[in-house]
Every structure is written in C-alpha cells, then in structure tokens.
N, CA, C and O atoms as a printed pandas DataFrame, in Angstrom:
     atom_number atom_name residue_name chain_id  residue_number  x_coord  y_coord  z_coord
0              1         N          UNK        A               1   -3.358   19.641   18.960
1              2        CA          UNK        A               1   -2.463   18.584   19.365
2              3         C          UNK        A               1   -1.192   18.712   18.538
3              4         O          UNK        A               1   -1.187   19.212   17.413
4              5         N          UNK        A               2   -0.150   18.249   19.136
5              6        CA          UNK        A               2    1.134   18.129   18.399
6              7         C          UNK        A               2    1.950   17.345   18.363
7              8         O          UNK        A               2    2.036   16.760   19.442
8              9         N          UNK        A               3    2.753   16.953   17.508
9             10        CA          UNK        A               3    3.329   15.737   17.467
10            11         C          UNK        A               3    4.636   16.181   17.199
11            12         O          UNK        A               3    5.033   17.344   17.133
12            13         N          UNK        A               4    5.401   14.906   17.020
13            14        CA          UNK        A               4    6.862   15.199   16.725
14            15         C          UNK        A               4    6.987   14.356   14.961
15            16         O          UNK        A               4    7.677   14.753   14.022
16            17         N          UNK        A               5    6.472   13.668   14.981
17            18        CA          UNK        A               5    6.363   13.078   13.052
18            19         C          UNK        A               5    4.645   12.685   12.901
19            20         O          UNK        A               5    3.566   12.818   13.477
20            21         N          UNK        A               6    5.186   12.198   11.867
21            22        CA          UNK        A               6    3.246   11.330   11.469
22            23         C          UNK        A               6    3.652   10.297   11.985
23            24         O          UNK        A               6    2.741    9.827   12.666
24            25         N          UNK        A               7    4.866    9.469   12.038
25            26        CA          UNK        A               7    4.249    8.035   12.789
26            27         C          UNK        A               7    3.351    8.121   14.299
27            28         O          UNK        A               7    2.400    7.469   14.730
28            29         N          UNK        A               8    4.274    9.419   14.927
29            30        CA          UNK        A               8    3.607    9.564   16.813
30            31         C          UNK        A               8    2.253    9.631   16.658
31            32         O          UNK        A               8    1.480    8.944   17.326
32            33         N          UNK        A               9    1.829   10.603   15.618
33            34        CA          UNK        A               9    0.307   10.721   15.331
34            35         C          UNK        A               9   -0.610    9.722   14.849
35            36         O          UNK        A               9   -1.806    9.712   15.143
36            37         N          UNK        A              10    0.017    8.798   14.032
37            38        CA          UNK        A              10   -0.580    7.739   13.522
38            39         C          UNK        A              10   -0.831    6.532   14.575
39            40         O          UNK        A              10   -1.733    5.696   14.516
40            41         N          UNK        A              11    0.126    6.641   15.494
41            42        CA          UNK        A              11    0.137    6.041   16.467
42            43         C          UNK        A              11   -0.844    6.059   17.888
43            44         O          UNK        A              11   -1.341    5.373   18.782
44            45         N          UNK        A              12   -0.699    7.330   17.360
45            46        CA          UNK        A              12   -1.215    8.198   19.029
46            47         C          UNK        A              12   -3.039    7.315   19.658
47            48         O          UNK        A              12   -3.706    6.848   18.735
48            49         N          UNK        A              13   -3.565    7.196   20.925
49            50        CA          UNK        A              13   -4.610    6.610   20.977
50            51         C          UNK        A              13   -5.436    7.368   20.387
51            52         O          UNK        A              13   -5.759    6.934   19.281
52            53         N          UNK        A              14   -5.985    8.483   20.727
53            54        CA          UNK        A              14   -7.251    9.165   20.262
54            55         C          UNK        A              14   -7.165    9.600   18.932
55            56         O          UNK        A              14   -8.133   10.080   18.343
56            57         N          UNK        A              15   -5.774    9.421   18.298
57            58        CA          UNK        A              15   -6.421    9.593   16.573
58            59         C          UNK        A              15   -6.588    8.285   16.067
59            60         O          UNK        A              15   -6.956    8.159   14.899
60            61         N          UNK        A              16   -6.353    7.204   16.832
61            62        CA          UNK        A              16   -6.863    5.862   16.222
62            63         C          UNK        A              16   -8.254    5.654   16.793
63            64         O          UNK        A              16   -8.981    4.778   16.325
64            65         N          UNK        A              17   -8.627    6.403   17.750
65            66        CA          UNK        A              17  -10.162    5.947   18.534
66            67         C          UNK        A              17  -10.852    6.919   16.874
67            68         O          UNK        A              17  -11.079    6.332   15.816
68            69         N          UNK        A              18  -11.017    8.173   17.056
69            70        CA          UNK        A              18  -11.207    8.693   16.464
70            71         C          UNK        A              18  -11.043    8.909   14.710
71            72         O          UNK        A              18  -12.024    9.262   14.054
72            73         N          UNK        A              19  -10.362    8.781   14.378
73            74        CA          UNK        A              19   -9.857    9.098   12.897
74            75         C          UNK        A              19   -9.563    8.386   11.742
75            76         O          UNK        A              19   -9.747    8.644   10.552
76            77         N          UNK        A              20   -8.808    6.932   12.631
77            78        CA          UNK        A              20   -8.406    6.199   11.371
78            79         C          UNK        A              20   -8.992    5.503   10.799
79            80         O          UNK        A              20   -8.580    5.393    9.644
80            81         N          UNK        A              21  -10.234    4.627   11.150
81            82        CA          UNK        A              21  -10.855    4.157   10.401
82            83         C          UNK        A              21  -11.675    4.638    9.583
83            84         O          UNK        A              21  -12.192    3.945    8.706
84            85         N          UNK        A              22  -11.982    6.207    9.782
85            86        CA          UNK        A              22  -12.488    7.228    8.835
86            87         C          UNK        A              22  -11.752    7.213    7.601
87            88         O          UNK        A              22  -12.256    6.893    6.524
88            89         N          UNK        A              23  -10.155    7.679    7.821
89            90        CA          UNK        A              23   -9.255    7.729    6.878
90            91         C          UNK        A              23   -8.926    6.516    6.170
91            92         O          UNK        A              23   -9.008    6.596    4.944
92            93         N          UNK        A              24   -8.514    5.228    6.742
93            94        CA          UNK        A              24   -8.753    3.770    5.979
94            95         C          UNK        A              24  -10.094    3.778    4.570
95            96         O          UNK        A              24  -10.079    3.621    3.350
96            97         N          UNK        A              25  -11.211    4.076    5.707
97            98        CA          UNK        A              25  -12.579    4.231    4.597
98            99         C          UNK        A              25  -12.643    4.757    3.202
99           100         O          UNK        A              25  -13.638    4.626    2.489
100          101         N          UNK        A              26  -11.422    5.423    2.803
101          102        CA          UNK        A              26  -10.958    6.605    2.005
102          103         C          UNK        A              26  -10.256    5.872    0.838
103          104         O          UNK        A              26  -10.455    6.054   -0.363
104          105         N          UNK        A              27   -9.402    5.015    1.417
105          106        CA          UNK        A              27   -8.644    3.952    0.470
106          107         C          UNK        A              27   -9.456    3.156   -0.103
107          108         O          UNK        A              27  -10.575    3.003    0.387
108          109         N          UNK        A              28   -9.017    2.364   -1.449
109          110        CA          UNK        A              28   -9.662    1.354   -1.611
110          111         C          UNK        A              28   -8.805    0.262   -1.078
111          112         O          UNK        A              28   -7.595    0.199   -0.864
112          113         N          UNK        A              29   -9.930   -0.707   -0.903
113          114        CA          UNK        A              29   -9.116   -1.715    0.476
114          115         C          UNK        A              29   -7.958   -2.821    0.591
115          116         O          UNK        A              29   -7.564   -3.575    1.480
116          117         N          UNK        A              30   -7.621   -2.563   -0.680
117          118        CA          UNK        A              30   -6.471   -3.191   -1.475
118          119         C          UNK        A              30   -5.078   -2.325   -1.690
119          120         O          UNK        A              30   -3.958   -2.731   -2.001
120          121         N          UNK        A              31   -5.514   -1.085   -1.433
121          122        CA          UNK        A              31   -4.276   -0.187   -1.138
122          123         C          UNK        A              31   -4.192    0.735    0.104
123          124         O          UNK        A              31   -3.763    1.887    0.170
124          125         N          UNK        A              32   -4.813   -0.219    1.266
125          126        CA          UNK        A              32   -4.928    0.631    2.542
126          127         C          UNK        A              32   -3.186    0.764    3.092
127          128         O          UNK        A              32   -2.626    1.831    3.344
128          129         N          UNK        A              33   -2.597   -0.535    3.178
129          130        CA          UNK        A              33   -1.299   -0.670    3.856
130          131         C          UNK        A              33   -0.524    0.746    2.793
131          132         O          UNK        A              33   -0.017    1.667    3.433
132          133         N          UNK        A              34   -0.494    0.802    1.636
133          134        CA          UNK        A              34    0.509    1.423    0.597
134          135         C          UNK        A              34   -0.006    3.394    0.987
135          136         O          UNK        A              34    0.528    4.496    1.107
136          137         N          UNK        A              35   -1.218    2.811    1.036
137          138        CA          UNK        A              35   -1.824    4.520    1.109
138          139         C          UNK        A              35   -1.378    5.104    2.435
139          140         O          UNK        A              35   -1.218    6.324    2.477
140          141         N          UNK        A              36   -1.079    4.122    3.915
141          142        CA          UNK        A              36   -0.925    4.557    4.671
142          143         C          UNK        A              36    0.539    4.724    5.209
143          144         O          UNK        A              36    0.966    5.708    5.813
144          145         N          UNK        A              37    1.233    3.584    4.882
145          146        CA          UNK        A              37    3.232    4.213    4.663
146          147         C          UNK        A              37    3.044    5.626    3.679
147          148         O          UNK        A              37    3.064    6.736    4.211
148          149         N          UNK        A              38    2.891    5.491    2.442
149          150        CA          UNK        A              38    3.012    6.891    2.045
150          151         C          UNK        A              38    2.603    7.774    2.950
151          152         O          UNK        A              38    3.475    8.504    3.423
152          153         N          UNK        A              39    1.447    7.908    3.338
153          154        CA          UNK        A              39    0.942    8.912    3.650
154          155         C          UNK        A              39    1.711    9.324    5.937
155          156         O          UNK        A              39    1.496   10.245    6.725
156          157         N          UNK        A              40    2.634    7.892    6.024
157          158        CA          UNK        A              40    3.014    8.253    7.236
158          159         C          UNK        A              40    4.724    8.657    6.644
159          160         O          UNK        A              40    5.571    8.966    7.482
160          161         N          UNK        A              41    5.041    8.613    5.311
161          162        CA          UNK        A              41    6.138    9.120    4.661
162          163         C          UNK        A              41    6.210   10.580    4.655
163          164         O          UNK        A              41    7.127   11.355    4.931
164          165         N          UNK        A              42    4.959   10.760    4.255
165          166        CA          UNK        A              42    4.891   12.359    3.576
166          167         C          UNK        A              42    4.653   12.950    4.905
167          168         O          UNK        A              42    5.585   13.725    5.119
168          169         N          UNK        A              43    3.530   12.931    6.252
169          170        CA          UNK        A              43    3.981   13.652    7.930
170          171         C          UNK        A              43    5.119   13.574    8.127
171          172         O          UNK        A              43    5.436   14.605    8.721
172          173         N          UNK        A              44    6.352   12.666    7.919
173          174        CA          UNK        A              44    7.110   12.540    8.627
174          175         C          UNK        A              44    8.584   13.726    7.991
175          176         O          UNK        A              44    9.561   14.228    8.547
176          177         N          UNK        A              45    8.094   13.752    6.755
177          178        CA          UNK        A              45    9.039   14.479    6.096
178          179         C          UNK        A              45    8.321   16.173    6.258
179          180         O          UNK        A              45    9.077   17.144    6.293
180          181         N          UNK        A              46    6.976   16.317    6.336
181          182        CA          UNK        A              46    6.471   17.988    6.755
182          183         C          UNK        A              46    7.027   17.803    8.050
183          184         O          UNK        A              46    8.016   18.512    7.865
184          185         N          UNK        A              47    7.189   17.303    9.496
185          186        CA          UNK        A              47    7.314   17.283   10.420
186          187         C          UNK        A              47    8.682   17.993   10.551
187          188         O          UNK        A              47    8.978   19.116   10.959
188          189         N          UNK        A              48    9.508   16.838   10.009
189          190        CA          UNK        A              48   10.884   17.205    9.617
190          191         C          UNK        A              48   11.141   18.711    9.222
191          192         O          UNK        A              48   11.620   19.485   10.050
192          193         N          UNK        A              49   10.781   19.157    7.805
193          194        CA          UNK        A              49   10.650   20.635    7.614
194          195         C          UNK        A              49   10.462   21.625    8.407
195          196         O          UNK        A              49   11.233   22.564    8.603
196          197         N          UNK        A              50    8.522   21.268    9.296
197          198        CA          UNK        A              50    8.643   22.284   10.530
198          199         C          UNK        A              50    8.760   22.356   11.493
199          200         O          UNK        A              50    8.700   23.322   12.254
200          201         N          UNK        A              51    9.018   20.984   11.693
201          202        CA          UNK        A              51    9.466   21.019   13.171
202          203         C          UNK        A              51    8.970   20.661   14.159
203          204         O          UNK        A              51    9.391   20.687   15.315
204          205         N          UNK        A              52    7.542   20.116   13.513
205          206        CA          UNK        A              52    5.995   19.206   14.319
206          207         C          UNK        A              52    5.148   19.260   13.241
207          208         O          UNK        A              52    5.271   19.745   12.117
208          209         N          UNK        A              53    4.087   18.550   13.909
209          210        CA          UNK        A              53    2.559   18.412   13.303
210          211         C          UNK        A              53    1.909   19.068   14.444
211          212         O          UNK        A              53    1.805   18.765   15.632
212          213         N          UNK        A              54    1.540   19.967   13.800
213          214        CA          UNK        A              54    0.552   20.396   14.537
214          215         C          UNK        A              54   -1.154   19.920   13.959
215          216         O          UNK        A              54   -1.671   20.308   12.911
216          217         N          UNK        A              55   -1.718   19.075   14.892
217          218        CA          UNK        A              55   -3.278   19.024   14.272
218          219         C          UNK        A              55   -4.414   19.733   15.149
219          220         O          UNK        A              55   -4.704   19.208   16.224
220          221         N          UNK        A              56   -5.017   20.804   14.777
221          222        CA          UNK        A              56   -6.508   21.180   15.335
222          223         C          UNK        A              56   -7.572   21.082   14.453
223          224         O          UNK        A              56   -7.679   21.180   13.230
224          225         N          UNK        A              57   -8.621   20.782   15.716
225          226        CA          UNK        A              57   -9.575   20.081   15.856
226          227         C          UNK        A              57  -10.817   21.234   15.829
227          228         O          UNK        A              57  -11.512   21.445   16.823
228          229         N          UNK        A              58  -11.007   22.018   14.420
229          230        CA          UNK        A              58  -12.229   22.875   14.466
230          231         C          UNK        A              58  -13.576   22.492   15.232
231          232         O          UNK        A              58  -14.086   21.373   15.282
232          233         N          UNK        A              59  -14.022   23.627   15.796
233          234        CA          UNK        A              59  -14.978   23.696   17.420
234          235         C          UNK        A              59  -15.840   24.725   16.918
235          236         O          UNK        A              59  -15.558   25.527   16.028
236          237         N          UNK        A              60  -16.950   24.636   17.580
237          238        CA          UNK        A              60  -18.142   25.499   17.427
238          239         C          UNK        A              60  -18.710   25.548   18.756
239          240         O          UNK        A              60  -18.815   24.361   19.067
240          241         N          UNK        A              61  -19.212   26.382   19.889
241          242        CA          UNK        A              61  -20.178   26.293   20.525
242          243         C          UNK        A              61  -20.984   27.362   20.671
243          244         O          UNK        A              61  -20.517   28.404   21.130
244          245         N          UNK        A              62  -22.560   27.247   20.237
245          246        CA          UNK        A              62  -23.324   27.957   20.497
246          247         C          UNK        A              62  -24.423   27.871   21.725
247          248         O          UNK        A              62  -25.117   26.925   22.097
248          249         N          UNK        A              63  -24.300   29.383   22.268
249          250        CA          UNK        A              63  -25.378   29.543   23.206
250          251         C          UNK        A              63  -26.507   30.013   22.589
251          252         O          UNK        A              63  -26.607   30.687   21.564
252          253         N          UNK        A              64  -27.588   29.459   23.540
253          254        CA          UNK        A              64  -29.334   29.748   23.203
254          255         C          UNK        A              64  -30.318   29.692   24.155
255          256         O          UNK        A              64  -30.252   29.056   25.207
256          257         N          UNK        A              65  -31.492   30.557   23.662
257          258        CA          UNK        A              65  -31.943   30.107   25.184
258          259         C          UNK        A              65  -33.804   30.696   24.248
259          260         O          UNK        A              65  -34.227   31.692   23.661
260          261         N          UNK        A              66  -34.476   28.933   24.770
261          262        CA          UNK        A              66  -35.354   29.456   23.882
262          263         C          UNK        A              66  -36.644   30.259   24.568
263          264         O          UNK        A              66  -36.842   30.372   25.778
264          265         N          UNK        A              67  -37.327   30.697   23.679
265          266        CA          UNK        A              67  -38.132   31.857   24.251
266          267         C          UNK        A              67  -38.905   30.960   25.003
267          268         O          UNK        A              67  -38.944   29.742   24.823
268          269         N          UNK        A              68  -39.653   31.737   26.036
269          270        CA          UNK        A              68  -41.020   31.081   27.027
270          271         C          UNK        A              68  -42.379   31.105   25.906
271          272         O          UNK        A              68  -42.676   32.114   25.267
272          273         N          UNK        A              69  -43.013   29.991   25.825
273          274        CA          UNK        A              69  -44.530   30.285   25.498
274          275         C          UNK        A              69  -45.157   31.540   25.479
275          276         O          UNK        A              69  -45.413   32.071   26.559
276          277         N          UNK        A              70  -45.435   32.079   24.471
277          278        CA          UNK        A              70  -46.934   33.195   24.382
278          279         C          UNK        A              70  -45.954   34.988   25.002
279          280         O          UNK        A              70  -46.393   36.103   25.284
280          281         N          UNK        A              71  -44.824   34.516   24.975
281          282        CA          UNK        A              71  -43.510   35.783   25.223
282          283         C          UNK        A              71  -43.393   36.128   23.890
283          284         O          UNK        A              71  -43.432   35.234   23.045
284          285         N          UNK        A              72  -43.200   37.765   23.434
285          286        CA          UNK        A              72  -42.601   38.472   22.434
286          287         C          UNK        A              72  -43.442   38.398   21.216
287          288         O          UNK        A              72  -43.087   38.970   20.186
C-alpha cells in the first residue's frame, strides 16, 4: 500500500480496522495522543524525503497435501 504522508495512512480505513489499536497498545495510555502526533510527525517528514510511504504487508502461503492412510 502507499500513501502520500503518515497522516493519509493513519487515517486510511483498513490500517485503523487493522493496526491501530495494536499500535495504541504499545503506548502507555497517558502518552497515546503525544506518541501518536510524533509519530504522524516523523511519516510525514520520511514521506516528504521519499516521496510516499510505502507499507507491505509480509505473506506466506503454503501448499500441502496430506498423505492417504497406510500410503508410503
């Protein structure tokens, strides 16, 4: 996914379905608001530098196929 700063991303639906209350969980809960301007300070200024956010989403899929009974 890509964005144009950290606010679009911070914003965006599926990283709030997904992500932020993970990342909130992280703060202690008295410095959630402070942890999260900084931290939509500091995307917005890498963004700036390159030119987006790019975020991916590491994937795995494995195929299998299990043996038949009393086979091999």
């Amino acid at each position: 996914m890509r964005f144009a700063d950290g606010s679009s991303l911070l914003r965006h639906y599926f990283i709030r379905l997904g992500f932020v209350q993970g990342w909130k969980s992280v703060a202690a809960p008295d410095a959630i608001e402070t942890t999260f301007k900084t931290l939509e300070r500091n995307l917005n200024t890498a963004a700036e530098e390159r030119g987006e956010l790019a975020l991916t989403i590491p994937m795995a899929c494995v195929d299998a196929i299990k043996p038949m009974a009393g086979s091999g």
